[in-house]
C-alpha positions in Angstrom: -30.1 -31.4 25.1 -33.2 -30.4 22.7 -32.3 -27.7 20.0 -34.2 -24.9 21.7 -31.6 -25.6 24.6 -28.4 -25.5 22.3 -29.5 -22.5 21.4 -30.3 -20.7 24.2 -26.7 -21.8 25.4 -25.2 -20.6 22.1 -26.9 -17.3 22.5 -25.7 -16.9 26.0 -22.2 -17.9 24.6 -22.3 -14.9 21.6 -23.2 -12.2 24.6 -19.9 -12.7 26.2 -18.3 -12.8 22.6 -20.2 -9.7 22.0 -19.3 -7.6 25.0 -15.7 -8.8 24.6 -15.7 -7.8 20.8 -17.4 -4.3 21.3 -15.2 -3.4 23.6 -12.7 -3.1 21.6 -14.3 -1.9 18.1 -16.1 1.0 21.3 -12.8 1.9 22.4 -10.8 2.7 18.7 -13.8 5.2 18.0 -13.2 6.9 21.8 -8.9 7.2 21.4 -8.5 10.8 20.7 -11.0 11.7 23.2 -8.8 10.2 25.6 -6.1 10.9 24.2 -7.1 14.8 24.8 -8.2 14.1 28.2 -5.0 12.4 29.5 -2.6 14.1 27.1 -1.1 11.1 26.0 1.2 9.7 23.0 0.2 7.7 20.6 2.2 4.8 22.5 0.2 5.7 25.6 -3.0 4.9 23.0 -1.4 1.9 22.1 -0.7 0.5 25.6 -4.6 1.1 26.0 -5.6 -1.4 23.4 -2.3 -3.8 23.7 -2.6 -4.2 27.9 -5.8 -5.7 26.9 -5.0 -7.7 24.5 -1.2 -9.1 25.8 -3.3 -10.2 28.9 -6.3 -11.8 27.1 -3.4 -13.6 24.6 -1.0 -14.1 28.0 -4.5 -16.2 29.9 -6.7 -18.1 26.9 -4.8 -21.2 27.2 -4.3 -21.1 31.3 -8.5 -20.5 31.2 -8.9 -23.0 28.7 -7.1 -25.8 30.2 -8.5 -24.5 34.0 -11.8 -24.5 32.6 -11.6 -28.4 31.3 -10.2 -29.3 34.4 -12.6 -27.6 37.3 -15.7 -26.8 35.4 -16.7 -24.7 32.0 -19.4 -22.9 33.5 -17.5 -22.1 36.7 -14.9 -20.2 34.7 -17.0 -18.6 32.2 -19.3 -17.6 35.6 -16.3 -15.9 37.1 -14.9 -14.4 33.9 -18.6 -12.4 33.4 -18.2 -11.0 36.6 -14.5 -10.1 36.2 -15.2 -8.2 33.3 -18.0 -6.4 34.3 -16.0 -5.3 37.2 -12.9 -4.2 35.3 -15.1 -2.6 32.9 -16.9 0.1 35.8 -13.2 0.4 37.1 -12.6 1.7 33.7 -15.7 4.4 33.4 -13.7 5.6 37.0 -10.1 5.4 35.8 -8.6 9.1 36.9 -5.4 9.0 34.8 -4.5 6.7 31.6 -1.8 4.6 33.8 -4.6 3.5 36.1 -7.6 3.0 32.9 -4.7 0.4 31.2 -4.1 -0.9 34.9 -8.4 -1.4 35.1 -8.0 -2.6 31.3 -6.0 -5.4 32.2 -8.1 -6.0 34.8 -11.2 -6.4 32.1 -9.0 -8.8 30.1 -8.1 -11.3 32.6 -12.1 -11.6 32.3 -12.3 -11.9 29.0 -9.5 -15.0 29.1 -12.0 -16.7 31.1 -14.7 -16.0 28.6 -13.8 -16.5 24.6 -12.2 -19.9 25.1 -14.3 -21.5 27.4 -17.4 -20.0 25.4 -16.1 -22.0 22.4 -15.2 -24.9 24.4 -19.2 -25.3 25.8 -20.3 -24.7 21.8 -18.0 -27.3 20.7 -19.5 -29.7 23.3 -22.5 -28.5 22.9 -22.9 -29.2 18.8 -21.4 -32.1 18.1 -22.6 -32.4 14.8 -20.2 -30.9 12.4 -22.4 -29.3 10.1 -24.6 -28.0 12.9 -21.1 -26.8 14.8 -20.3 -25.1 11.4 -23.2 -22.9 11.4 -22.8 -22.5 14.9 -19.6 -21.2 14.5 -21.1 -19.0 11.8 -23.2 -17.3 14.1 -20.6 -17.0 16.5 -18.3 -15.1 13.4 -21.7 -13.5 12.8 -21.5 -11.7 16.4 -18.3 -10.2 15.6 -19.3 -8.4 12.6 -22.3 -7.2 15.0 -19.5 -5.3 17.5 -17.5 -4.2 14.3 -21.7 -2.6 13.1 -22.6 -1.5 16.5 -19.3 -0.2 18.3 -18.2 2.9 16.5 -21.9 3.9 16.5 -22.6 3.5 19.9 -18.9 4.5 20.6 -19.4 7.8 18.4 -22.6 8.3 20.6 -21.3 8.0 23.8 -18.5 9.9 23.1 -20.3 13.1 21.6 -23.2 12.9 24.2 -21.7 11.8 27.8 -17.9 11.6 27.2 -15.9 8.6 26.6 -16.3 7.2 30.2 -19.5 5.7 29.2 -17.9 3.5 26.6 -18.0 1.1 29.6 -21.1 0.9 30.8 -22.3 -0.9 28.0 -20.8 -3.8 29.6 -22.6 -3.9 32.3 -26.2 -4.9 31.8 -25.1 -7.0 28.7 -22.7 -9.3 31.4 -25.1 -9.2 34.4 -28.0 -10.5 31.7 -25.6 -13.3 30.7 -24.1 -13.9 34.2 -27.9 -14.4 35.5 -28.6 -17.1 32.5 -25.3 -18.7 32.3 -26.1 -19.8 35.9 -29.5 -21.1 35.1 -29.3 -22.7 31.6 -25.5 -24.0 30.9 -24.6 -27.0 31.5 -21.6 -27.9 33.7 -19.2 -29.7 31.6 -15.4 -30.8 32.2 -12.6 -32.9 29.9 -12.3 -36.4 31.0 -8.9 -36.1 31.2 -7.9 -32.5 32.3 -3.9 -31.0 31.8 -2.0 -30.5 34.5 -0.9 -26.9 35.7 2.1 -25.8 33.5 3.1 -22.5 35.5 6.7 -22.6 33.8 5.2 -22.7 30.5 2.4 -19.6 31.3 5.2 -17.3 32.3 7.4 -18.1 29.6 4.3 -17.2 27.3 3.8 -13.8 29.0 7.2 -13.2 29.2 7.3 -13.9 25.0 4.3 -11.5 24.3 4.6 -8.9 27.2 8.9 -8.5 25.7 7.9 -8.2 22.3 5.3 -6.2 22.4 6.8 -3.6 24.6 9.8 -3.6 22.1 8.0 -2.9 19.3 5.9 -0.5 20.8 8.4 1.7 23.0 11.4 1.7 19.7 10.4 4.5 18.3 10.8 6.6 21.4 13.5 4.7 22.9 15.5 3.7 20.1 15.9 0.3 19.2 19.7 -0.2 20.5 18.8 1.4 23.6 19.1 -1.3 27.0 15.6 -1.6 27.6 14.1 -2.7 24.3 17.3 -4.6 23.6 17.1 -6.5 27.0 13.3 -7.0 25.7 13.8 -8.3 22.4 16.0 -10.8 23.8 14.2 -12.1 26.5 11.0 -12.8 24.1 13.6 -14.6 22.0 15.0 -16.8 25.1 11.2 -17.0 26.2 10.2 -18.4 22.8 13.3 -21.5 22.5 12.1 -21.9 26.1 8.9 -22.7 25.2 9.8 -24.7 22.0 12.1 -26.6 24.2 10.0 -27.0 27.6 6.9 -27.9 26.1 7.9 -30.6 23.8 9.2 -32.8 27.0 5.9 -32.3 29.4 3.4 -34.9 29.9 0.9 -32.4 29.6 2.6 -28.8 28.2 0.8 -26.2 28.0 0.5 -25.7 24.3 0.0 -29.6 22.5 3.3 -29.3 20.0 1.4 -32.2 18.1 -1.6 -29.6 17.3 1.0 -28.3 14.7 1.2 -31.1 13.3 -1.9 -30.9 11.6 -1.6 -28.5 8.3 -4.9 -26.7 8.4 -4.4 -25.9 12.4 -1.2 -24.6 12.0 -2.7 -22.9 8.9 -5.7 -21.3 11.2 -3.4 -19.6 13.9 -1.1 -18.0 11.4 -4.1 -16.9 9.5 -5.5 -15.8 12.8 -2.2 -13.7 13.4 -2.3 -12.0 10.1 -6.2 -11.7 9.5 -6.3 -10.0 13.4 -2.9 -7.9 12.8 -4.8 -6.7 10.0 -8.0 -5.4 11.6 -6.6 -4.1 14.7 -4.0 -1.8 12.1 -6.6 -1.2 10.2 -8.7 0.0 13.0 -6.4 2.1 14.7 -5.0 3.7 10.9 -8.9 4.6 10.9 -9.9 6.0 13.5 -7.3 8.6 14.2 -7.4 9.5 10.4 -11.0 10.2 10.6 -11.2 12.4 13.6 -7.4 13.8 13.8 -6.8 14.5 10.2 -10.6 14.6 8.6 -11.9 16.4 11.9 -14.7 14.3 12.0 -16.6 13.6 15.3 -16.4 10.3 17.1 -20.2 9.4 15.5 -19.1 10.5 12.4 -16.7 8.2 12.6 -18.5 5.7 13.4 -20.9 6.0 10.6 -17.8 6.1 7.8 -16.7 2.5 9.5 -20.1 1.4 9.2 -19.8 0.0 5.4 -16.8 -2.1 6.8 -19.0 -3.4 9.8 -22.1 -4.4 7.9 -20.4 -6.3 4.9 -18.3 -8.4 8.2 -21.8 -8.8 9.9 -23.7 -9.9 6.6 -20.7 -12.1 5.7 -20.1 -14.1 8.9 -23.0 -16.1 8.9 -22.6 -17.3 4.9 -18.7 -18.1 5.6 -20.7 -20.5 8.6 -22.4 -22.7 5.6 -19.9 -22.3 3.5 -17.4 -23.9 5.5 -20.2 -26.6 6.7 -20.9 -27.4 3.1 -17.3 -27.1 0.9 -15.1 -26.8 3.6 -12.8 -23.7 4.6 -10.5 -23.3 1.2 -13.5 -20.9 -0.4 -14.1 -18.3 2.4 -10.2 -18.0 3.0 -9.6 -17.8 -1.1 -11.8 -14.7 -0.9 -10.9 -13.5 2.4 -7.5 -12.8 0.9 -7.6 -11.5 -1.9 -10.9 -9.4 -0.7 -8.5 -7.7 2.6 -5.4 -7.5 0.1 -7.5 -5.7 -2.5 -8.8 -3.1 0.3 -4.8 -2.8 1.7 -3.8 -2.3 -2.0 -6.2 0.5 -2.6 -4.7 2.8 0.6 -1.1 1.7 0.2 -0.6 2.0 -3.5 -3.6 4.1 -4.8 -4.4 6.7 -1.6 -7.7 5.6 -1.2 -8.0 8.1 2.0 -8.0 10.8 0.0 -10.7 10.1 -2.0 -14.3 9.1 -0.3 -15.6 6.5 -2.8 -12.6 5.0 -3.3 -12.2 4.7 0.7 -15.5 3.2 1.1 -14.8 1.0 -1.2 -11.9 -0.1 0.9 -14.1 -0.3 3.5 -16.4 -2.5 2.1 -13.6 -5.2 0.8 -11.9 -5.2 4.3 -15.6 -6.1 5.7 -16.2 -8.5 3.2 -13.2 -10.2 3.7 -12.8 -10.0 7.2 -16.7 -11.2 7.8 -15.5 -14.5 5.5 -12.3 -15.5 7.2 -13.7 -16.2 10.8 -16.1 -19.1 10.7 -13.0 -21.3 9.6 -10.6 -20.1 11.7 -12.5 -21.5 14.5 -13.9 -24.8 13.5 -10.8 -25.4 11.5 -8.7 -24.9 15.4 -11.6 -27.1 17.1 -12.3 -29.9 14.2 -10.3 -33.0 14.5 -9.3 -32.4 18.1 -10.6 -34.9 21.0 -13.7 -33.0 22.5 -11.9 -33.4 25.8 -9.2 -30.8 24.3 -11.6 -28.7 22.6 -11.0 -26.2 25.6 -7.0 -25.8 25.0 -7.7 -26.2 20.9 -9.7 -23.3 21.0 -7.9 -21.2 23.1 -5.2 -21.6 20.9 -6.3 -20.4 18.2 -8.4 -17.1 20.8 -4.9 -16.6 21.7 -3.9 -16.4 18.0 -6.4 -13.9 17.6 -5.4 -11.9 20.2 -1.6 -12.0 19.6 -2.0 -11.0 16.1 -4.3 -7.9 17.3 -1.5 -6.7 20.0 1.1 -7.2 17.3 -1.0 -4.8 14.7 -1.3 -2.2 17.5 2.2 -2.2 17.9 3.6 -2.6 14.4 1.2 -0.1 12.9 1.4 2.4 15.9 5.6 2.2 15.8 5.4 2.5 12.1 2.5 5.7 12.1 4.7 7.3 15.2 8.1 7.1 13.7 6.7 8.2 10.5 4.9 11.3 12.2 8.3 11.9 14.3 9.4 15.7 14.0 5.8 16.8 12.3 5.7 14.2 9.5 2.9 14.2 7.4 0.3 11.5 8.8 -1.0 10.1 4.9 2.7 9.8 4.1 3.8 8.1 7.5 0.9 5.7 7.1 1.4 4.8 3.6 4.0 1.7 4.8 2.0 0.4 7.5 -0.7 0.3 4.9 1.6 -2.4 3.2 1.9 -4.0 5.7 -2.0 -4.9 6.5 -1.9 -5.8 2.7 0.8 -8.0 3.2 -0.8 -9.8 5.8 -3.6 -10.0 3.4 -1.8 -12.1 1.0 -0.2 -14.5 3.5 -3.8 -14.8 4.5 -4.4 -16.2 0.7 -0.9 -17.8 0.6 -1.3 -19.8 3.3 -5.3 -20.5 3.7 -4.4 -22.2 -0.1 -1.8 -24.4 0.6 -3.2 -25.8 4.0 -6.8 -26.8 2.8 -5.2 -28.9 -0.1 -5.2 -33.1 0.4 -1.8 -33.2 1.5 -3.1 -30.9 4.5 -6.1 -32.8 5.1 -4.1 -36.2 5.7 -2.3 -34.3 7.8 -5.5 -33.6 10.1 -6.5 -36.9 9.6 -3.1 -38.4 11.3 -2.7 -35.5 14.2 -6.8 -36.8 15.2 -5.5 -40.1 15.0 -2.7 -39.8 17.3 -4.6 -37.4 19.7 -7.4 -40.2 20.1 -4.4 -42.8 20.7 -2.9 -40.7 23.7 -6.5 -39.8 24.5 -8.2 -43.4 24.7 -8.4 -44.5 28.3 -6.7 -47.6 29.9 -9.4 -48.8 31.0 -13.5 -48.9 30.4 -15.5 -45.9 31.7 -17.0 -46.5 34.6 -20.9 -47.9 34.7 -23.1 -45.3 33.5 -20.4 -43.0 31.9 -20.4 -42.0 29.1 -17.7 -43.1 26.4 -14.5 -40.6 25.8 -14.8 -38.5 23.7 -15.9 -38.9 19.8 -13.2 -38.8 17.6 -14.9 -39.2 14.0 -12.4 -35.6 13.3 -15.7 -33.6 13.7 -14.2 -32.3 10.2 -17.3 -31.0 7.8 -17.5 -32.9 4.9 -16.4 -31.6 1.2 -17.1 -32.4 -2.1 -15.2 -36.1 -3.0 -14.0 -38.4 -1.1 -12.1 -36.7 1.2 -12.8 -34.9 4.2 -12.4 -31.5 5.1 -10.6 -30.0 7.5 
């Protein structure tokens, strides 16, 4: 494939990232208008943005694995126009049970598109330095939904209504629908998992229990029968899965991914960095037009420092990962998001407008860096014909970690405002919280980019190209299996990076 062609198929790739992304950053700015509309809690808001995301986080690993086994570009195909479908459904929702009904419709979609996206870049850039700025631009497109969301949102909102949050969707995925089928390669793994239904349900069953715990306490009280009967079965759901998976031939989730350091480094790091943003995010947005009594596009523009410092930072985390590895970006990642979470939990920052920017700005800055080796830290090191359920784990990291800040935060912000609370005092603990996350972000992006972590990576590939390696020679004019150098960017010494 020439260069001009990789790139063209990364660009397609980044639309279905982007539309995916802006949904999300498009919807946060558009909450109170719906939350007018519909008269809902601020659970109700919180089942708007979690139904997404416990179905996106519930799928990426079932599309992944699907995806390797029938065809990448038959799934991503077929997750454009699921999306594009669920997201007119939403511009028509009547009521807010049937828009988180259409929403979860829009996510099943987006399952199909994220992993399998990733999986085609990873195939397609096999170079790890060229995958790493890949990967950067990828990063890159986030920080361009976090820049353009809350301003279009803020638009849309003042001018037609929130409805028409949606309909950005649609010429964005029928543009890359028309191109996907016309420029991207079919691809598939050599040796595709099996269907693991047991395993899928006892994932949704984990994220759909706890969520819905966590969410619904506050109202419900946490020793009532339902959240109880909840809490346990995501506890029974998660020794089932620990327990299942490690005895299948082919589970699900690959328990001897975790045995490489810096992988099981990048999905807690995904979980925290993601919890963060998607608190941080919701915190924001109701402050700024419930308590300021700004407009949505006001809004919008006072997130804009945040966006622009993620969008500018993305792509330099890309070559600084392809050139000294991933320890640097997630050093300054940390300490960047903590610094931002300090300044609203311990100094007030809300109340004072430069010293909110400023939080703004460090969040961007920090978020914008951690991305890029997230993702090629999840995909480097595992066999290409994997690189569909390898990224997908670490999507549904993502994803879990943003339906987990949802409902954290929103419990925490809704018990707090319980009764008429004050809503700068009842958000001062979940501000801890995101600045918490912050430092495990630091804690752990330290400890599992170290040499000892490396060798780690180093003996999980090795193992993964043993079990991979096929019994017998490829057939005559196949191609070998796939290339198992680690595909880790190279650091300064001796050793590899992971």
């Amino acid at each position: 494939m020439s260069r001009r062609h990789r790139l063209l198929v990364l660009a397609i790739c980044c639309m279905s990232l982007l539309i995916v992304s802006l949904d999300n950053t498009v919807l946060n700015v558009a909450l109170p208008a719906m939350r007018r509309e519909f008269h809902a809690s601020v659970s109700g808001m919180q089942w708007t943005i979690d139904a997404y995301t416990l179905v996106i986080a519930s799928l990426l690993i079932l599309a992944g694995s699907t995806a390797d086994r029938i065809g990448r570009r038959k799934v991503f195909a077929w997750g454009l126009v699921l999306f594009t479908a669920g997201s007119v459904l939403c511009s028509l929702a009547p009521g807010l049970e049937w828009l988180i009904a259409f929403r979860m419709l829009q996510a099943v979609g987006g399952a199909m598109l994220n992993p399998v996206a990733m999986s085609i870049i990873t195939n397609t850039f096999t170079d790890p330095k060229e995958r790493a700025r890949a990967i950067g631009v990828w990063g890159a497109v986030v920080g361009i939904s976090m820049a353009a969301g809350p301003l279009i949102g803020g638009l849309l909102v003042d001018s037609v209504g929130w409805r028409s949050i949606f309909w950005v969707n649609l010429p964005v995925g029928l543009v890359a629908l028309v191109l996907t089928l016309r420029h991207v390669p079919e691809s598939r793994s050599e040796r595709p998992r099996r269907p693991d239904p047991v395993g899928q349900l006892l994932v949704m069953t984990l994220l759909g229990g706890m969520t819905y715990a966590i969410i619904e306490a506050p109202a419900e009280g946490w020793s009532s029968p339902p959240i109880l009967g909840c809490a346990l079965g995501a506890a029974a759901s998660l020794a089932g899965l620990v327990f299942y998976e490690a005895r299948r031939a082919d589970p699900l989730i690959d328990p001897r991914f975790f045995r490489s350091a810096p992988f099981s480094g990048a999905t807690v790091i995904a979980v925290s960095t993601f919890a963060s943003l998607s608190g941080f995010l919701f915190l924001t947005t109701l402050y700024l037009q419930e308590v300021r009594g700004l407009s949505a596009l006001e809004a919008g523009l006072h997130m804009l420092p945040m966006a622009a410092f993620a969008f500018l930072c993305a792509p330099v985390s890309g070559r600084l990962v392809a050139s000294h590895g991933p320890r640097p970006s997630l050093l300054v990642s940390g300490v960047a998001m903590g610094a931002s979470g300090l300044l609203f939990a311990a100094f007030s920052a809300e109340a004072s407008t430069p010293l909110m920017f400023t939080g703004y700005v460090l969040f961007g800055i920090g978020f914008g860096l951690v991305n890029a080796p997230i993702t090629n830290t999840a995909v480097s090191g595992m066999p290409r014909a994997q690189a569909g359920v390898a990224a997908a784990v670490a999507s549904t990291s993502r994803q879990t970690g943003g339906a987990l800040g949802v409902a954290v935060i929103g419990a925490v912000l809704a018990a707090g405002t319980a009764g008429g609370g004050d809503f700068a005092a009842a958000t001062r603990p979940a501000w801890w919280i995101i600045t918490g996350c912050a430092f495990l972000v630091l804690v752990v992006g330290a400890v599992t980019t170290g040499p000892w972590a490396r060798a780690t990576a180093l003996r999980t590939a090795g193992a993964l190209e043993s079990s991979s390696a096929a019994p017998s020679a490829p057939p005559s004019g196949q191609a070998p299996g796939p290339r198992m150098d680690g595909g880790l960017p190279p650091a300064p010494g001796p050793a590899p990076a992971s």
